[in-house]
N, C-alpha and C positions, 0 to 999 in steps of 0.2 A: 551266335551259335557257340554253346560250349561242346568241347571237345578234350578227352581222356582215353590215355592207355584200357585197354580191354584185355587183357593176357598176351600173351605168347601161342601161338598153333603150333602142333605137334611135330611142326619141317621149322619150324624156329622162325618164324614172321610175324611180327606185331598188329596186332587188331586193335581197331580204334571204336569210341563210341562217343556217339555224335547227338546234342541236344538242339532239338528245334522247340519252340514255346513262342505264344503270342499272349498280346497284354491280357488276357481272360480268363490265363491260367494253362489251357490245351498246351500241353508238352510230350513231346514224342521225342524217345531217344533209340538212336539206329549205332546197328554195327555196322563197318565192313566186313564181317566176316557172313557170308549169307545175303549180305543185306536185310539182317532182320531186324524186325520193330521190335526191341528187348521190354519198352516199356510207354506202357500210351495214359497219361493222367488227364481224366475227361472232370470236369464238374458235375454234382447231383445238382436235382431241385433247389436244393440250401446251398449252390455254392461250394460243395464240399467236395475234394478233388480225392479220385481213387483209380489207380492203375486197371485197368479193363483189358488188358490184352494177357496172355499165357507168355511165360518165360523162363528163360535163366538168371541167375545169378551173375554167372561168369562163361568166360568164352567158352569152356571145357565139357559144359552143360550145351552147349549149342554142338559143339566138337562128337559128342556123344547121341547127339538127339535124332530121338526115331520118328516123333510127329511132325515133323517139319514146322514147328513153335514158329512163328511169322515170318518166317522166311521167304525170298525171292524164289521163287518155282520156274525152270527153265531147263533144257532148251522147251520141253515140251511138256506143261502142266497138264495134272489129271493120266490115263490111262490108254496107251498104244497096247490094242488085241497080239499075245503071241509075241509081242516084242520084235514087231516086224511092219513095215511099211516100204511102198512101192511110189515108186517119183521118176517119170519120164520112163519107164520100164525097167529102171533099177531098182534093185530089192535091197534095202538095209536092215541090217539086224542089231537090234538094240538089247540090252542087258534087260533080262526079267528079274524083275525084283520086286513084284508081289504077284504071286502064285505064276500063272500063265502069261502075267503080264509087265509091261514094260508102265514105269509109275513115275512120275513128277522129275521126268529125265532123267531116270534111269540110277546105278549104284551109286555116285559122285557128281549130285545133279548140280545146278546154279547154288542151291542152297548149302553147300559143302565147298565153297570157293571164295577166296580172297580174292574182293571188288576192290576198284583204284578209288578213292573219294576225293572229294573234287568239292569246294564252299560257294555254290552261286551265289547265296546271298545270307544275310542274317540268318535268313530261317524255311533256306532251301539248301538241297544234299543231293549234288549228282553222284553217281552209282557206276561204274563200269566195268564191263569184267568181256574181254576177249575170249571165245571160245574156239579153240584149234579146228581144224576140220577134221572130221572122224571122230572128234572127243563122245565116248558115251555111242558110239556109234555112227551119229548123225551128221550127214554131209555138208559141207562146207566150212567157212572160218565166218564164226557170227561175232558181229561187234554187237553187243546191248548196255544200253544206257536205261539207268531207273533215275528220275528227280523225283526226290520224296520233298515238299514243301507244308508247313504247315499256316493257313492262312489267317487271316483276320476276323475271317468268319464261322472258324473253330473246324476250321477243316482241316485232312491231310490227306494231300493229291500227292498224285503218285503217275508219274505220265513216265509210258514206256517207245523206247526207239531200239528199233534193229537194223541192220543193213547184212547183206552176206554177198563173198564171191562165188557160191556156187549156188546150183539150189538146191532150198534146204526147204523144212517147214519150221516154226517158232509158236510157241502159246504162252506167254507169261503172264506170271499173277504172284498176287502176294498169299500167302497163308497164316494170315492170325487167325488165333482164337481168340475168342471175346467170351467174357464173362462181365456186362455191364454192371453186375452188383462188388464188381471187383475179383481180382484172379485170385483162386484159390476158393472162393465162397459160395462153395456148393455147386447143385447141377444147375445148369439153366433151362429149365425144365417149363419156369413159370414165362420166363423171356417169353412176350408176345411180338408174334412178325408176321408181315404184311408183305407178299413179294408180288410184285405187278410183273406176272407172267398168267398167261391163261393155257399154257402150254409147260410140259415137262418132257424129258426121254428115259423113257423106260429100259431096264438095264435087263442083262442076263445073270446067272448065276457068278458069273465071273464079276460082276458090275460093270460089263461093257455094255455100251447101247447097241437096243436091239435094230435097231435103223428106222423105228419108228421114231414121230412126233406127237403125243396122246394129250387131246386135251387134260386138266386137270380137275374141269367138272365132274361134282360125286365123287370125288377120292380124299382119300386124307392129304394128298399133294396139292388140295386146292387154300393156298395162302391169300386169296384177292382179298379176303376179308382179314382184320388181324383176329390172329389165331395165336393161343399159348402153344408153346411147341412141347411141350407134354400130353395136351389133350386126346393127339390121336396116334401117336408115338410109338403105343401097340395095339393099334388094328390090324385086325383080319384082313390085313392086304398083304399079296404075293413080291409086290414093290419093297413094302416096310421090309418084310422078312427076310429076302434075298439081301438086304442094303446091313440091316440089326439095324433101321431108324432111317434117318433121312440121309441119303448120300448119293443124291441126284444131282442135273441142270436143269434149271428152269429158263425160259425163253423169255425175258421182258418185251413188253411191246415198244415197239420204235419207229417213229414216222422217218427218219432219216438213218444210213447208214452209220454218219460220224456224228449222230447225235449224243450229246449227251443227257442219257436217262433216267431218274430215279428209278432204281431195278429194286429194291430192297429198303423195310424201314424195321428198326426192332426196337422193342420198346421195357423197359425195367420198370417194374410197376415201382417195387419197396424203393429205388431210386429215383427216380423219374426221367432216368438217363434215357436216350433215343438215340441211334445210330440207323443214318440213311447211306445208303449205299447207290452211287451216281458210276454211271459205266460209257464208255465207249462199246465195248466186248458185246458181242453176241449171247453170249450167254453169262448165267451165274450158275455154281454150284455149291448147294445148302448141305452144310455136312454137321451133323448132329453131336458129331464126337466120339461116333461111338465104338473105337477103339481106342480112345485111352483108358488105359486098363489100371494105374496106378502107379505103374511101373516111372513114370518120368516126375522126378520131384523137381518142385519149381522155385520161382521167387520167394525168399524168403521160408523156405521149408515147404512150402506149401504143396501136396500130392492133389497131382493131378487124375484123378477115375472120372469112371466112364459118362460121360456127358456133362463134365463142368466148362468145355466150353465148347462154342459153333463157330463156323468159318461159314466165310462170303465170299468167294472164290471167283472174281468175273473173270472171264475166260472164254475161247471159243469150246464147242464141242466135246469130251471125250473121243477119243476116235477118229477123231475127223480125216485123219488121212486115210482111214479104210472105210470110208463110208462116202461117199460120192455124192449124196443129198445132201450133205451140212457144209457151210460155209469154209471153202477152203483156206487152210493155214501156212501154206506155200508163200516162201517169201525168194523172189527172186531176185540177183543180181540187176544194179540201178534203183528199184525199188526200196521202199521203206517201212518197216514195220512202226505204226504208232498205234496206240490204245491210250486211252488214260481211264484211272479209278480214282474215286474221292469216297471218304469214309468224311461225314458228315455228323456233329454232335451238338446236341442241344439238348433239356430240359425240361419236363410237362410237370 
């Protein structure tokens, strides 16, 4: 594992960036600051290695950043309604910070926090970062560990642990964007993807779930078959329009609770790159991009607008603390939170 200075953060704490690579070429390089994937070099068809994930440059670019560029999402990924949730008959109130609602844990989430790094192995990266009790609102003192590993078989697994003293709830996930033709090179428009869910949740104006679960037969949400994610992008559906494009969860099928599932496969024609997406997590959320507006300039100069890249977000629920149907996110004292994700690449 190689390992380098990454800047200085703004309270004066040095950040590190940390290289994982196996003999095939697959190289992922992580911060601690976030724990985010700054840079992921997948091979084409020919062998030919191109960074595929959205990024910065330097620390100060992540220090600044409003997409949450592949960042560790924590305490509580995706959207709490109202910025408000109720646990044991307490009510806590979390920081709204997109419109009405409380977003990817809130003003000063996991992904704005300097993690302890830790070298399991050559080409594994444990992750951890203490969160106080109250921080962000949310109760208890959460310990969360991320091992980011990149394997032999062009993988990078990503296994998440929490524990808390009080009780709390947890959802963590990573947020890269992926551009398989390489970051910065246009929309992925053409990116075909296959998500083995036969089910989605239907949002509100807010992009909260409505508390249903709606098949995705006959809709533009129906991925079982590979589909370009441009194709139906702008249909006549109240879904698309409310979201500007795709920014749902989809429910993969799973015979087993701790199974691990191929939820997702996406496929780059002009490359022939493939990225499959293997989850623990109850759910995934397909998010189109479609707020970045230009404004976040990336690796190498490179400006980021609206839909040059997608995120694969495994994760439980939106909402789930205010919604009593969906898989509870409650992680109580003795207990243990684990999940793991693996982003999987290979060549057609």
């Amino acid at each position: 594992m190689a390992r380098k200075p990454f800047g200085t953060t703004r309270d004066g704490r040095p950040a590190r960036l940390f290289t994982l690579a196996n003999q095939n070429g697959l190289q992922a390089a992580i911060t601690d600051y976030g724990g985010a994937i700054v840079s992921l070099q997948a091979p084409d068809r020919a062998g030919k290695l191109a960074d595929v994930v959205l990024g910065y440059d330097s620390l100060a670019g992540y220090e600044a950043d409003k997409p949450y560029l592949g960042a560790i999402i924590g305490r509580f990924a995706n959207r709490i309604a109202h910025g408000r949730f109720t646990l044991h008959g307490i009510t806590y109130t979390l920081p709204r910070n997109n419109g009405e609602n409380s977003l990817h844990g809130g003003t000063t989430g996991f992904n704005k926090r300097l993690w302890t790094a830790k070298e399991v192995s050559g080409n594994s990266l444990e992750l951890t970062y203490l969160s106080p009790d109250g921080e962000e609102g949310y109760p208890g003192e959460l310990s969360a560990t991320v091992v980011y590993t990149v394997t032999g078989q062009n993988e990078l697994r990503m296994d998440y642990s929490a524990t808390t003293n009080k009780n709390t709830i947890v959802n963590l996930t990573n947020h890269s964007y992926f551009n398989l033709a390489g970051q910065g090179e246009g929309d992925i428009l053409k990116h075909e993807v296959t998500i083995h869910a036969r089910h989605f949740i239907p949002v509100n104006a807010n992009l909260i779930p409505t508390g249903e679960i709606r098949s995705v037969q006959g809709t533009p949400l129906d991925f079982t078959e590979r589909t370009a994610i441009g194709a139906r992008i702008s249909a006549d559906d109240e879904q698309l329009k409310l979201a500007g494009g795709y920014d749902h969860n989809w429910i993969p099928g799973r015979e087993g609770d701790r199974a691990l599932v191929l939820a997702a496969e996406i496929y780059e024609p002009g490359s022939g790159r493939v990225l499959q997406v293997l989850t623990t997590q109850p759910g995934i959320q397909f998010y189109s991009g479609n707020f970045l507006d230009g404004s976040a300039h990336g690796k190498g100069g490179k400006v980021y607008r609206r839909r040059y890249g997608f995120c694969l977000e495994t994760q439980h629920y939106p909402d789930s603390p205010n919604q009593p149907n969906f898989p509870s996110t409650e992680l109580q004292p003795g207990q243990q939170y684990r999940e793991t994700t693996v982003f999987k690449f290979f060549a057609s």
